[in-house]
LUMFI-739323 format. One record per residue: x, y, z of N, C-alpha, C in turn; residue number from 1; residue in one letter. Coordinates in pm, 1 decimal, padded with zeros to 6 digits. Layout:
! LUMFI-739323
R      n_c1      n_c2      n_c3     ca_c1     ca_c2     ca_c3      c_c1      c_c2      c_c3  num  residuo
R         X         Y         Z         X         Y         Z         X         Y         Z  NUM        a
...
END
This chain:
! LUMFI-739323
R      n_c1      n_c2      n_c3     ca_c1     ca_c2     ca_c3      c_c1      c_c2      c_c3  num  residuo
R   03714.0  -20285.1  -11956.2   03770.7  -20361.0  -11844.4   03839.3  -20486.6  -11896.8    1        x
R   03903.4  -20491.7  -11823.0   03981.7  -20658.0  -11879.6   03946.2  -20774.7  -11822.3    2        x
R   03985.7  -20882.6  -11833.8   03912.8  -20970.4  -11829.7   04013.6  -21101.8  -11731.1    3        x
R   03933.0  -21105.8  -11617.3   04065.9  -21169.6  -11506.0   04169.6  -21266.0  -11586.4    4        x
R   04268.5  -21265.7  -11570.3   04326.1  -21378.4  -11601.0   04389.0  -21406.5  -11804.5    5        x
R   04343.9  -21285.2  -11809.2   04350.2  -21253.0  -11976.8   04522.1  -21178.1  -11970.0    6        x
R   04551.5  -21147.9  -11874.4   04678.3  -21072.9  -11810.3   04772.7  -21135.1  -11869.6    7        x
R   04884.7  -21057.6  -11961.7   05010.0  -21135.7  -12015.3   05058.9  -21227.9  -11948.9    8        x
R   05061.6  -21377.7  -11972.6   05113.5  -21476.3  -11930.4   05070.0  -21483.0  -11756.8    9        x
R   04952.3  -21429.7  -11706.4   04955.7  -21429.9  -11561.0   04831.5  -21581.1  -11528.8   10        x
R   04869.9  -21633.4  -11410.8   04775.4  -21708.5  -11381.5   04638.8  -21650.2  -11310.0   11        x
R   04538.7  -21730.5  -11357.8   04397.8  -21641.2  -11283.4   04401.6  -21688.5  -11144.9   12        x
R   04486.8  -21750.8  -11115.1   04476.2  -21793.9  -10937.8   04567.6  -21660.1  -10895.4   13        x
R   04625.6  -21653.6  -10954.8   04754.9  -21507.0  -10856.7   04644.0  -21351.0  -10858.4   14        x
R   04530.3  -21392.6  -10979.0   04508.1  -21274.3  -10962.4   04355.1  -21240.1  -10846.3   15        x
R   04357.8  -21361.9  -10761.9   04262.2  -21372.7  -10685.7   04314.6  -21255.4  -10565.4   16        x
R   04198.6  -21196.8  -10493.3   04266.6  -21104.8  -10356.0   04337.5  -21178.2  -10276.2   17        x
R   04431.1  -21129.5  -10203.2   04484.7  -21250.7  -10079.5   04428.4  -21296.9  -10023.8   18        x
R   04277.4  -21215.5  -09965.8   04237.0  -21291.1  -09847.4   04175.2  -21384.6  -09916.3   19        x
R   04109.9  -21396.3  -10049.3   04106.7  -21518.8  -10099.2   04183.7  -21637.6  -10119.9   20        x
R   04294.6  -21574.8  -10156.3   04417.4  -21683.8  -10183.9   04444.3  -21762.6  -10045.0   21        x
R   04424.9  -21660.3  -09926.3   04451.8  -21719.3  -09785.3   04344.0  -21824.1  -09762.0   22        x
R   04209.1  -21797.9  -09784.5   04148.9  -21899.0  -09723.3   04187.4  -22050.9  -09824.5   23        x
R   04212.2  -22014.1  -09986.0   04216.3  -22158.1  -10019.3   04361.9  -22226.9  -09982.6   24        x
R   04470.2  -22151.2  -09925.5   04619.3  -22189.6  -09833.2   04558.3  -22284.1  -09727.7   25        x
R   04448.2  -22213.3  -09685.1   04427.1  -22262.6  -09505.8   04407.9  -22429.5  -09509.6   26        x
R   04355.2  -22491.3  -09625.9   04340.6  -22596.3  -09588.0   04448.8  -22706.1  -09627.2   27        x
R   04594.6  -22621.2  -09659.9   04722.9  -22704.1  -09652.5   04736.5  -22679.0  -09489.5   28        x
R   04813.4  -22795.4  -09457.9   04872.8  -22793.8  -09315.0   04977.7  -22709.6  -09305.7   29        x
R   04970.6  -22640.5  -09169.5   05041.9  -22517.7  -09182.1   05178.8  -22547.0  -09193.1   30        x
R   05262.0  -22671.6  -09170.3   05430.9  -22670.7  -09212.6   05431.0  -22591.8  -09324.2   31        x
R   05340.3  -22641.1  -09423.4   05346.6  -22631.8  -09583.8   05313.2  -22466.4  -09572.9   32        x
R   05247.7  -22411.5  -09537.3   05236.0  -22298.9  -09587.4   05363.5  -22222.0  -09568.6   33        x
R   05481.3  -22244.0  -09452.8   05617.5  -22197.3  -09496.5   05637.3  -22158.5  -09634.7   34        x
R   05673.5  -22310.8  -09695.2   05726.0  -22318.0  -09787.5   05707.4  -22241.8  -09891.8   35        x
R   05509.6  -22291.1  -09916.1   05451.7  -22141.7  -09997.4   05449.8  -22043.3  -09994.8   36        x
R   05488.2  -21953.3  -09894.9   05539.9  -21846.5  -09895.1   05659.3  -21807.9  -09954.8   37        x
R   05740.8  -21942.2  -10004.4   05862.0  -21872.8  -10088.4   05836.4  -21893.6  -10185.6   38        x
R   05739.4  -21907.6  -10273.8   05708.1  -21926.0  -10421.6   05696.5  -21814.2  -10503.2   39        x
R   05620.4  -21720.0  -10403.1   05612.6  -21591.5  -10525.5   05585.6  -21483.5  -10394.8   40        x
R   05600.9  -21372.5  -10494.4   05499.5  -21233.2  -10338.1   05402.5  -21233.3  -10312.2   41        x
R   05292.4  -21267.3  -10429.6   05143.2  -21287.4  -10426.8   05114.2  -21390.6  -10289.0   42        x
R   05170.0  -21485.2  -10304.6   05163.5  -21602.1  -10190.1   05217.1  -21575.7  -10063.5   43        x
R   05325.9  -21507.1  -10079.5   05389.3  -21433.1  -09923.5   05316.7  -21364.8  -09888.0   44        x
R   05212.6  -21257.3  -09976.8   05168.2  -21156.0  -09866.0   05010.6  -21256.4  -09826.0   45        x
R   04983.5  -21354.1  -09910.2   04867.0  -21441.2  -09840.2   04861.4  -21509.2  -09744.5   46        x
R   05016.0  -21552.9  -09715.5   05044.8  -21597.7  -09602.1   05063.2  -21564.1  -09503.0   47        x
R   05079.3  -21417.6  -09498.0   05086.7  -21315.8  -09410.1   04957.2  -21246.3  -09291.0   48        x
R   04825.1  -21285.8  -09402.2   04717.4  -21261.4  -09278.5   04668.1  -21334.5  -09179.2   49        x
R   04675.9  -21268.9  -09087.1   04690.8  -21305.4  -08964.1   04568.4  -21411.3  -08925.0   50        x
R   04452.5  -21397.7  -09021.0   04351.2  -21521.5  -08953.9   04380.7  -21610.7  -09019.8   51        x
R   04469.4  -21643.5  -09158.1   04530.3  -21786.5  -09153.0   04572.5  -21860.7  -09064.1   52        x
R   04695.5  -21791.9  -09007.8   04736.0  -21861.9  -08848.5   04671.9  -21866.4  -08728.2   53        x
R   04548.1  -21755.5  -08729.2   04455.0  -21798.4  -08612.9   04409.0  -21988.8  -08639.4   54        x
R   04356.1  -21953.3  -08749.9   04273.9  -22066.8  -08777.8   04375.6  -22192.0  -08773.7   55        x
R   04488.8  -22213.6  -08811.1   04590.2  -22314.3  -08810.0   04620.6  -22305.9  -08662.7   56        x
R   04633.9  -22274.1  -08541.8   04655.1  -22252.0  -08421.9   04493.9  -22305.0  -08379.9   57        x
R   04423.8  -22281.5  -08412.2   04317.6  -22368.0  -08335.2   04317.8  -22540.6  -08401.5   58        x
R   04282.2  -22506.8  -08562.2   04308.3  -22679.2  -08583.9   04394.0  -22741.2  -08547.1   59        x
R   04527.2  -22745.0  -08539.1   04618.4  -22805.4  -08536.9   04634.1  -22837.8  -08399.8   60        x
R   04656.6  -22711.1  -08296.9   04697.5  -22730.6  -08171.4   04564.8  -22674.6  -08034.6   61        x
R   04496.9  -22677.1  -08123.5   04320.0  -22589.1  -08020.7   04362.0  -22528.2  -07935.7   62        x
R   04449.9  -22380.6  -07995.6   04475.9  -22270.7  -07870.4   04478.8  -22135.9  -07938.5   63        x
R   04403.1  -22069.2  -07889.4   04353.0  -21948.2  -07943.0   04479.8  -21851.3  -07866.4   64        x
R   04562.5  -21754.0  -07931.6   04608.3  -21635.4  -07880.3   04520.5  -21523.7  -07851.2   65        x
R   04480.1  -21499.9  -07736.5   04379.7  -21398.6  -07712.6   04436.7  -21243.7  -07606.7   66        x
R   04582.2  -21275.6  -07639.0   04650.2  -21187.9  -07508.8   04608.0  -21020.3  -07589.6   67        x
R   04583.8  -20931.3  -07522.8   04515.0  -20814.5  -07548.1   04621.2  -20717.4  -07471.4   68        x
R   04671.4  -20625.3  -07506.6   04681.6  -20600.3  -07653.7   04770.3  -20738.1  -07725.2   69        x
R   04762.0  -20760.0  -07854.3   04901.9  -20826.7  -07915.9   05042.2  -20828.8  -07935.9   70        x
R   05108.3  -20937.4  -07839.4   05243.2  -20899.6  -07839.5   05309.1  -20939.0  -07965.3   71        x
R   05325.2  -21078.2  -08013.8   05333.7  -21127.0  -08114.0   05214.7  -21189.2  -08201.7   72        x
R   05219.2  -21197.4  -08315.9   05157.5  -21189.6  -08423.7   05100.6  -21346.7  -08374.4   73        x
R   04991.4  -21401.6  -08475.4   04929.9  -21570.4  -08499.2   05105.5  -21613.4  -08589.2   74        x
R   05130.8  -21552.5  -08638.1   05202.3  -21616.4  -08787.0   05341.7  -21647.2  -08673.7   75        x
R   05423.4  -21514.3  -08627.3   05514.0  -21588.9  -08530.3   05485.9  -21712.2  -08411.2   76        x
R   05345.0  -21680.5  -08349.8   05326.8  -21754.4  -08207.1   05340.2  -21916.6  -08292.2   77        x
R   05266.1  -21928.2  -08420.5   05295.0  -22083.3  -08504.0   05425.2  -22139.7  -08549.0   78        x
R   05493.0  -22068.8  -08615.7   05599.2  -22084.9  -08650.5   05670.2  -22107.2  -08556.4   79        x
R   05728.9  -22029.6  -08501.0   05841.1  -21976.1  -08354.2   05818.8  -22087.8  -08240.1   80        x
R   05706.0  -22117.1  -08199.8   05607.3  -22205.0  -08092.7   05594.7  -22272.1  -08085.0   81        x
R   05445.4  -22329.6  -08155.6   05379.3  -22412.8  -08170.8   05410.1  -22503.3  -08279.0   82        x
R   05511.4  -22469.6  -08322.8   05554.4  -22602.8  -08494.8   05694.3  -22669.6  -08417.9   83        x
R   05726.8  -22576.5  -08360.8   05871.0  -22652.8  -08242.7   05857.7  -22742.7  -08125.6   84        x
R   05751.4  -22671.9  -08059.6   05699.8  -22731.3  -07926.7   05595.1  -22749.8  -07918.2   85        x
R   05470.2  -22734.5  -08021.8   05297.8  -22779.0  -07977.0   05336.5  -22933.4  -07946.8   86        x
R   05385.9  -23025.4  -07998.2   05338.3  -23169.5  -07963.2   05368.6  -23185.6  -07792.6   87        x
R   05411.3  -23082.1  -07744.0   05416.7  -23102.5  -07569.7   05300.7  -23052.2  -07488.7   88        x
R   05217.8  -22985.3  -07571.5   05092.1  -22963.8  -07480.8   05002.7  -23077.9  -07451.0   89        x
R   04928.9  -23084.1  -07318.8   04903.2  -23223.4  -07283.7   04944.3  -23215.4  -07170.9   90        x
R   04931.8  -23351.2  -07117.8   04960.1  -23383.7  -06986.6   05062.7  -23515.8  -06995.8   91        x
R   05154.3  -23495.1  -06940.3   05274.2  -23600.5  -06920.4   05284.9  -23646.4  -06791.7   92        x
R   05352.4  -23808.2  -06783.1   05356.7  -23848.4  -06666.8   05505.7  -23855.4  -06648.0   93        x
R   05543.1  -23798.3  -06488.1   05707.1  -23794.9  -06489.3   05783.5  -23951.8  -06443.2   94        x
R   05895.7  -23958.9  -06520.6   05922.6  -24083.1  -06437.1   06069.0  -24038.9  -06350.0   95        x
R   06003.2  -24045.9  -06233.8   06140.5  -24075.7  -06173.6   06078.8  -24190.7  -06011.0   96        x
R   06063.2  -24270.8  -06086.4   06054.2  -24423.7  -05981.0   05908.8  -24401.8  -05950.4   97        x
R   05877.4  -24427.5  -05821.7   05743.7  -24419.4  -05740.4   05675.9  -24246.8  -05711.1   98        x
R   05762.2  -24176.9  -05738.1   05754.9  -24091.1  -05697.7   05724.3  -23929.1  -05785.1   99        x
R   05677.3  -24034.6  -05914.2   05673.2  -23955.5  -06015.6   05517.5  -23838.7  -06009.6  100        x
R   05518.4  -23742.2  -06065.2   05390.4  -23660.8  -06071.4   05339.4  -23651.9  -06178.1  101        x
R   05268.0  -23522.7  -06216.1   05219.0  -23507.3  -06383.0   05258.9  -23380.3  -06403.6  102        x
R   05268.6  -23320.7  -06539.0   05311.1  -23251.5  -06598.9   05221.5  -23201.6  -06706.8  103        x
R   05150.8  -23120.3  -06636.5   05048.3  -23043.6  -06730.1   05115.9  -22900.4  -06829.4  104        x
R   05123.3  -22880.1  -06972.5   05163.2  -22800.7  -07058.4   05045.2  -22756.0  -07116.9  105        x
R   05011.0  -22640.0  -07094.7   04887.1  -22538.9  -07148.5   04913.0  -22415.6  -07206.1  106        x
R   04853.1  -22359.0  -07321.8   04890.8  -22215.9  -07392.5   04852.9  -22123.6  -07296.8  107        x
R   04925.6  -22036.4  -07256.7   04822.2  -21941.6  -07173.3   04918.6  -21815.6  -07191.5  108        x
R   04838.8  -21677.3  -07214.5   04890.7  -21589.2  -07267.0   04969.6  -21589.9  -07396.7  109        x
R   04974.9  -21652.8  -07517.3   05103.1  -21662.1  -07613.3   05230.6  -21705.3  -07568.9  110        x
R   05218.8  -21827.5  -07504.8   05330.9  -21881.8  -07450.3   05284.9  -22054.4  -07373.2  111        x
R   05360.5  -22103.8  -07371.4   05379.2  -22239.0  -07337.8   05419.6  -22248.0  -07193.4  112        x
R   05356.3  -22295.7  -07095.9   05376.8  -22300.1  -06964.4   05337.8  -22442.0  -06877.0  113        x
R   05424.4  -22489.4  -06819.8   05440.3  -22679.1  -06769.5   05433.7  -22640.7  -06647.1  114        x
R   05366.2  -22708.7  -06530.8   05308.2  -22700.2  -06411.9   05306.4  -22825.3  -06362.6  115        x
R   05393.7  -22891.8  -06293.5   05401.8  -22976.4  -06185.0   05282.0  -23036.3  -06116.0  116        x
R   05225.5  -23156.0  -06130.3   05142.5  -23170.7  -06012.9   05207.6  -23294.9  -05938.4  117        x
R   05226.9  -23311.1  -05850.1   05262.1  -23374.8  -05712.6   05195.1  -23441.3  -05603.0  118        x
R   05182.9  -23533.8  -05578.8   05115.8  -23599.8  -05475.8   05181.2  -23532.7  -05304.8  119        x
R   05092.0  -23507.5  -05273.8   05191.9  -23469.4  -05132.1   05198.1  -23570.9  -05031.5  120        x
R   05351.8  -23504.0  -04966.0   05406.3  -23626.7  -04910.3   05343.9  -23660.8  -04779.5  121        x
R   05442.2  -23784.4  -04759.3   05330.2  -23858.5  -04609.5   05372.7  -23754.1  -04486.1  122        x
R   05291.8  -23710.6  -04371.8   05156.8  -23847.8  -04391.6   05061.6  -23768.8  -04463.7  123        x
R   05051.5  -23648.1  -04519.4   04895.8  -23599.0  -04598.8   04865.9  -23605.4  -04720.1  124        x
R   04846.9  -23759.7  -04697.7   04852.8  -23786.0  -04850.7   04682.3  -23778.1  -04873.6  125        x
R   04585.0  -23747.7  -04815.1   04465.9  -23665.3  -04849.9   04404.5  -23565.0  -04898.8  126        x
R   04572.1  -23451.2  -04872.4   04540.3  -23307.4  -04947.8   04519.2  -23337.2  -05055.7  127        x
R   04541.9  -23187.9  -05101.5   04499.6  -23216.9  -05263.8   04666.7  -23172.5  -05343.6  128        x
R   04688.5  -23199.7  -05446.2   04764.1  -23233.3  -05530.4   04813.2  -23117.8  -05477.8  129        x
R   05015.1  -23102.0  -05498.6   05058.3  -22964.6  -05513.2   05132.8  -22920.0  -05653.6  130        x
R   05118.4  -22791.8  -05647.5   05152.9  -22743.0  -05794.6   05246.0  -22670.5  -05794.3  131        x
R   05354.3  -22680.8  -05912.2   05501.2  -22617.8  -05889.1   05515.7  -22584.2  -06056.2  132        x
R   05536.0  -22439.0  -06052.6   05578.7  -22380.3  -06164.4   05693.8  -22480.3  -06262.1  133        x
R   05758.2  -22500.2  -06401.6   05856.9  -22610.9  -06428.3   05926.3  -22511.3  -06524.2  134        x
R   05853.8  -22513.2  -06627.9   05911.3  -22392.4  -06775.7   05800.5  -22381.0  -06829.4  135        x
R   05870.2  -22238.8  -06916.5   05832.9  -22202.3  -07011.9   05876.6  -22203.6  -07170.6  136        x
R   05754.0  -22160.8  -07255.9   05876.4  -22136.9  -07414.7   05743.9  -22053.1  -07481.1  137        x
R   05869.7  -21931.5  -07459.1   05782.7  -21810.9  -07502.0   05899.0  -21730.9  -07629.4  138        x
R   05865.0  -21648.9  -07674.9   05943.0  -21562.1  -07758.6   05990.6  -21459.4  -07705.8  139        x
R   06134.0  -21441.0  -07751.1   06198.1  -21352.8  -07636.5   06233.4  -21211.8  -07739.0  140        x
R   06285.6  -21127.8  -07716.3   06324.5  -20993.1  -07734.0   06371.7  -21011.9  -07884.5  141        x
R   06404.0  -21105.2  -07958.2   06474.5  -21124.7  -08102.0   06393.6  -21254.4  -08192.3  142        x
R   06221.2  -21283.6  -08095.6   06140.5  -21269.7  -08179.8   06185.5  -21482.6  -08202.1  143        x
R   06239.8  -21509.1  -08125.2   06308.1  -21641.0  -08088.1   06248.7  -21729.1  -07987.1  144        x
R   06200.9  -21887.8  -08001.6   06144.4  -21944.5  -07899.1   06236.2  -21949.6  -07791.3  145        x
R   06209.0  -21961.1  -07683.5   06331.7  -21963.7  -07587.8   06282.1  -22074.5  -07451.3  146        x
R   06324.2  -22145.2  -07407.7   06264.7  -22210.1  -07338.9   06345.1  -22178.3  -07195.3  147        x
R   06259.4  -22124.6  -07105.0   06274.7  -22046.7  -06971.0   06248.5  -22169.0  -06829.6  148        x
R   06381.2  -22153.4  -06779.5   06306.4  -22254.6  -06643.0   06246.9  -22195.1  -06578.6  149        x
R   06135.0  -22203.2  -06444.0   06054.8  -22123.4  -06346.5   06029.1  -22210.4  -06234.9  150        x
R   06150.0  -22290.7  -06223.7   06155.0  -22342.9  -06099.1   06162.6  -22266.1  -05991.1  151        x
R   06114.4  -22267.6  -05899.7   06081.9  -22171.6  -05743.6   06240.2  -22148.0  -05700.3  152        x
R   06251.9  -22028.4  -05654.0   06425.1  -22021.6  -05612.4   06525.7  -21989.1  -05701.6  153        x
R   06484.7  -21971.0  -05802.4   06567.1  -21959.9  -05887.9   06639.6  -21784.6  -05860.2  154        x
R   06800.5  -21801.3  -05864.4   06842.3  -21666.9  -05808.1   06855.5  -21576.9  -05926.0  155        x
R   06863.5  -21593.3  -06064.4   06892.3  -21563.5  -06212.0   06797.8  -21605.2  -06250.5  156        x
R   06732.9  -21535.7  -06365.7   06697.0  -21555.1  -06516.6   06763.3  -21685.5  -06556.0  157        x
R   06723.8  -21825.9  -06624.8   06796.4  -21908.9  -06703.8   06740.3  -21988.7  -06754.5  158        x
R   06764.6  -22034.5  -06890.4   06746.7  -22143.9  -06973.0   06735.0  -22303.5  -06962.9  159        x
R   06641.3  -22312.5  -07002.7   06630.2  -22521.1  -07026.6   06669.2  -22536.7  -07160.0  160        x
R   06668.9  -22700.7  -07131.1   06689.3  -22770.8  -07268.6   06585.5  -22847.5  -07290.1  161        x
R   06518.0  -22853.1  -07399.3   06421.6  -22959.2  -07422.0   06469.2  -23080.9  -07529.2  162        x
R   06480.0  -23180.3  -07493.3   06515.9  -23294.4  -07547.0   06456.6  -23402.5  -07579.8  163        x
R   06436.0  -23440.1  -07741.1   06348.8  -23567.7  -07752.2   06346.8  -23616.5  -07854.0  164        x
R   06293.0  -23747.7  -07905.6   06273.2  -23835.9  -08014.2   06335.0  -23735.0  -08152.6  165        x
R   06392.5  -23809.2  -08279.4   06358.5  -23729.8  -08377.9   06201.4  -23757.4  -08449.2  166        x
R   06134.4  -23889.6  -08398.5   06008.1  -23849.2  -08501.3   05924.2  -23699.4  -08476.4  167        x
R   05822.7  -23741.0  -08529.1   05707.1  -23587.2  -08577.1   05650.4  -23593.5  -08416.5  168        x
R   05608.2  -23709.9  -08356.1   05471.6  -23689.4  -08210.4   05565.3  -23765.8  -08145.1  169        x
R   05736.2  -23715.5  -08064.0   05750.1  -23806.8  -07957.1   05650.8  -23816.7  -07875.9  170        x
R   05669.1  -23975.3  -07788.8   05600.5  -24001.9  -07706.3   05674.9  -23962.1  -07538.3  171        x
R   05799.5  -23847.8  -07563.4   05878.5  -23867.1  -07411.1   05940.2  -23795.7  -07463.7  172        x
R   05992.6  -23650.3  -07311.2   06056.1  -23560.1  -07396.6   06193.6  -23507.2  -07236.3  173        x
R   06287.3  -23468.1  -07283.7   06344.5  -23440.4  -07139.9   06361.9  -23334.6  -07099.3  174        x
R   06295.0  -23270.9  -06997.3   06336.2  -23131.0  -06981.9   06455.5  -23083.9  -06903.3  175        x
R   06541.2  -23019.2  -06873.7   06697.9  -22995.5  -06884.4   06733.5  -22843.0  -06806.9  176        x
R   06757.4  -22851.2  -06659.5   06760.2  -22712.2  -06621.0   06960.1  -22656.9  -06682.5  177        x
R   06928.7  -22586.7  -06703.1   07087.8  -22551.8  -06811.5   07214.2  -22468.8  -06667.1  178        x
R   07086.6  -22461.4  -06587.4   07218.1  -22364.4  -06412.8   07141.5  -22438.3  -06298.6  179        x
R   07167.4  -22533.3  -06280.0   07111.2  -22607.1  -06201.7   07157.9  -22543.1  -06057.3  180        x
R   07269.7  -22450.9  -06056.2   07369.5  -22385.6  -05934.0   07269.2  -22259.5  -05896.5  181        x
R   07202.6  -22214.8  -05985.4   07139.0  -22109.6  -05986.5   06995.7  -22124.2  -05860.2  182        x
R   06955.8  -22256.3  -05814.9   06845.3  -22312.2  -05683.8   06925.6  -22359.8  -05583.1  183        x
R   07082.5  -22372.8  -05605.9   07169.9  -22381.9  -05525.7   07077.8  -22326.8  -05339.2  184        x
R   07021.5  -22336.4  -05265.4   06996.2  -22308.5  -05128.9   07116.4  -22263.2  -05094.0  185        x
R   07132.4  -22143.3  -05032.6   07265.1  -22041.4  -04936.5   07294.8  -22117.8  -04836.2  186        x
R   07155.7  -22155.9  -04783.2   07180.0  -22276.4  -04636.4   07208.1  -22385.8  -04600.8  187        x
R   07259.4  -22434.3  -04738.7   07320.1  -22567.6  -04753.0   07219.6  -22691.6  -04791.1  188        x
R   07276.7  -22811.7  -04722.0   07154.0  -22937.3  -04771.4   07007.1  -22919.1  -04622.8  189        x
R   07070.7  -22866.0  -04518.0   06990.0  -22845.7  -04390.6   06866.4  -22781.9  -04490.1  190        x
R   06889.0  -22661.2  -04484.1   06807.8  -22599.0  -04539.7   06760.3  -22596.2  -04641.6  191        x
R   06789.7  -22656.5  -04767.0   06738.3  -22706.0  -04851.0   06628.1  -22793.8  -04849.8  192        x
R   06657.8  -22915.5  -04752.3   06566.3  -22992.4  -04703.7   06449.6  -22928.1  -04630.8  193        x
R   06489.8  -22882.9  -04525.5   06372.6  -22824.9  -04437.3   06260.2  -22687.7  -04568.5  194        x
R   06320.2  -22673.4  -04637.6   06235.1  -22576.6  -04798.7   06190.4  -22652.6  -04845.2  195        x
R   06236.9  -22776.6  -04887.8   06159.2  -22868.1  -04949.8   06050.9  -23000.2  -04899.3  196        x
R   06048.8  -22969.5  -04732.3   05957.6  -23006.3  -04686.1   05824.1  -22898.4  -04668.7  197        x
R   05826.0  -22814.2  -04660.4   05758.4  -22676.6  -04661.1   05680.0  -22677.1  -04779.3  198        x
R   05738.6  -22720.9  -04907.9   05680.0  -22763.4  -05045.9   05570.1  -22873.7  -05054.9  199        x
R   05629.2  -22975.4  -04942.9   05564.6  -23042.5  -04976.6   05420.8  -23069.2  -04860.5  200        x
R   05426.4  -22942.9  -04807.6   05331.6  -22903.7  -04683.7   05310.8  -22991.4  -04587.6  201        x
R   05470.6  -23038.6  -04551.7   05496.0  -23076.7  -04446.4   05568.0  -22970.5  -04357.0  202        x
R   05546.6  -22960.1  -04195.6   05634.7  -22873.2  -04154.5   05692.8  -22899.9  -04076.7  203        x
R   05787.2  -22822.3  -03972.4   05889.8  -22921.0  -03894.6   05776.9  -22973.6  -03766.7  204        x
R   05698.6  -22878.7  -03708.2   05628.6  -22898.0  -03589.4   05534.2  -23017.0  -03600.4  205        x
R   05514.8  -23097.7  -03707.0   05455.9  -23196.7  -03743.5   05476.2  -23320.4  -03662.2  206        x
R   05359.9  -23360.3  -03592.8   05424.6  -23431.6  -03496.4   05496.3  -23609.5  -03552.0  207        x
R   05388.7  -23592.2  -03649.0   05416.7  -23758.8  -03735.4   05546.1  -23759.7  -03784.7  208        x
R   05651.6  -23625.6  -03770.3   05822.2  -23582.8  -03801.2   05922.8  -23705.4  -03720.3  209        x
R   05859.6  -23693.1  -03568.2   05915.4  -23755.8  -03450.6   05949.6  -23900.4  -03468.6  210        x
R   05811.3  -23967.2  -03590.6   05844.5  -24127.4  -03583.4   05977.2  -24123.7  -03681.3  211        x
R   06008.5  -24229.2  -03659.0   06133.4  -24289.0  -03729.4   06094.5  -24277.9  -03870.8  212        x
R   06043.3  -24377.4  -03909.2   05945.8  -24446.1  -04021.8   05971.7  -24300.1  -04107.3  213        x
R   05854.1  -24248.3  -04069.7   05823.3  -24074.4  -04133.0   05935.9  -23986.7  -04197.1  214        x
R   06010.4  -24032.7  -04100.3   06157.5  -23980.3  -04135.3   06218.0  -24038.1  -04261.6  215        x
R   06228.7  -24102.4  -04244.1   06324.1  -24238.3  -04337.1   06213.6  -24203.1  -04465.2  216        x
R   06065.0  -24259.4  -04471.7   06007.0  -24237.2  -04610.4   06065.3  -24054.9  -04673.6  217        x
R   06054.5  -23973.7  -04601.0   06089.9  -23850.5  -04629.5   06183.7  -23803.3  -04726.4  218        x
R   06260.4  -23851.6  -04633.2   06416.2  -23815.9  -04649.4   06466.7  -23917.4  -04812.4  219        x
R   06389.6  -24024.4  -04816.1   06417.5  -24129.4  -04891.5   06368.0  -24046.8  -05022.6  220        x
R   06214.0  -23995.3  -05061.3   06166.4  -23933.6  -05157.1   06287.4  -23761.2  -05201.1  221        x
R   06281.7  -23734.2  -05094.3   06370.5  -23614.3  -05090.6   06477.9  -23683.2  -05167.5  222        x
R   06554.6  -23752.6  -05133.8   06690.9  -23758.2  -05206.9   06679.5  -23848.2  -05324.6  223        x
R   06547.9  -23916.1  -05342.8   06486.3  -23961.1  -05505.3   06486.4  -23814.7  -05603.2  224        x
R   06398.4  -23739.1  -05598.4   06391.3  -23657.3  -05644.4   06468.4  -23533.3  -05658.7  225        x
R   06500.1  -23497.2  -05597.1   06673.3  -23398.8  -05615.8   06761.9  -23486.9  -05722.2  226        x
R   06794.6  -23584.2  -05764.4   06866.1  -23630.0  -05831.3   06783.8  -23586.3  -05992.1  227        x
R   06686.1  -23584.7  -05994.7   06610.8  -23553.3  -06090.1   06591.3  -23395.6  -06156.2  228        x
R   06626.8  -23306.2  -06027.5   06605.2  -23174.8  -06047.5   06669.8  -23123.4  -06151.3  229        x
END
């Protein structure tokens, strides 16, 4: 038998199994393990098993891919995903004046999904919070992050933009509907409005509609926020 590492000019680290070589990778931060993957094949195919990137997907960003069966791999959902867009998971606060909500971003299914929460408008401002689908950024058909709007109404399939800082952890990021024509309401601003009171589980038969006041705060938040959409 020969003797590890006695191998013409070979190093005794290359001649370790991968899944060895993988676990001593795991404790570089996963940017870096890119890179190592272009060093040699030995290192590409170590980089390649799949509980490396489990394990870098929980340290890094504490989100387990558990979608059953597997659509995409740990190694794409990190790369593709979570090295582009993990620093947005969390909860964000929106600003647009007084009237701002929160913005909860959670892994769920192998994909990135932002959920609206909202104070509802007067007078029930006792309910409880309302929740409105925002985007997504999932991997699409060519294996590509893609960041999906899922605003309610939407008449098409279409794209956002996500926009922010160049450092590593912005603190503020902008999200960007790319067909804003596409929630366009058929029924004009009438009906637009009267949908977006319905949202905000107000309805027309409401009698607190009738005061003035009620009106005016309404209508005032309504046309705050549409500018924002």
């Amino acid at each position: 038998m020969e003797e590890v590492g006695k191998r013409s000019g070979e190093l005794c680290f290359l001649n370790l199994p991968n899944e060895t070589i993988a676990y001593i990778l795991s404790f570089l931060p996963g940017k870096e393990l890119a890179n190592i993957s272009l060093v040699c094949k030995t290192f590409y195919q170590a980089c390649k098993i799949e509980s490396l990137w489990e394990r870098k997907c929980i340290e890094e960003f504490g989100v387990r891919n558990d979608v059953t069966p597997l659509i995409h791999s740990q190694y794409q959902i990190y790369t593709k995903v979570l090295s582009k867009y993990g620093y947005l998971l969390g909860l964000w606060q929106q600003k647009i004046g007084t009237y701002g909500g929160l913005i909860k971003i959670s892994f769920v299914g192998g994909r990135l999904v932002a959920t609206e929460y909202r104070p509802p408008a007067y007078p029930n401002i006792n309910a409880p919070l309302l929740t409105k689908p925002f985007f997504t950024v999932e991997l699409d058909d060519e294996v590509q992050a893609s960041v999906r709007c899922a605003i309610k109404g939407a008449k098409t399939p279409h794209l956002c933009s996500i926009l922010h800082d160049t450092c590593e952890e912005p603190e503020s990021f902008l999200a960007k509907c790319t067909k804003v024509e596409a929630h366009a309401n058929e029924g004009g601003r009438v009906m637009e409005f009267t949908d977006w009171l319905r949202e905000n589980g107000v309805e027309e038969s409401t009698p607190i509609l009738n005061r003035a006041l009620s009106q005016e705060m309404l209508l005032m938040k309504y046309l705050v926020t549409r500018q924002y959409k």
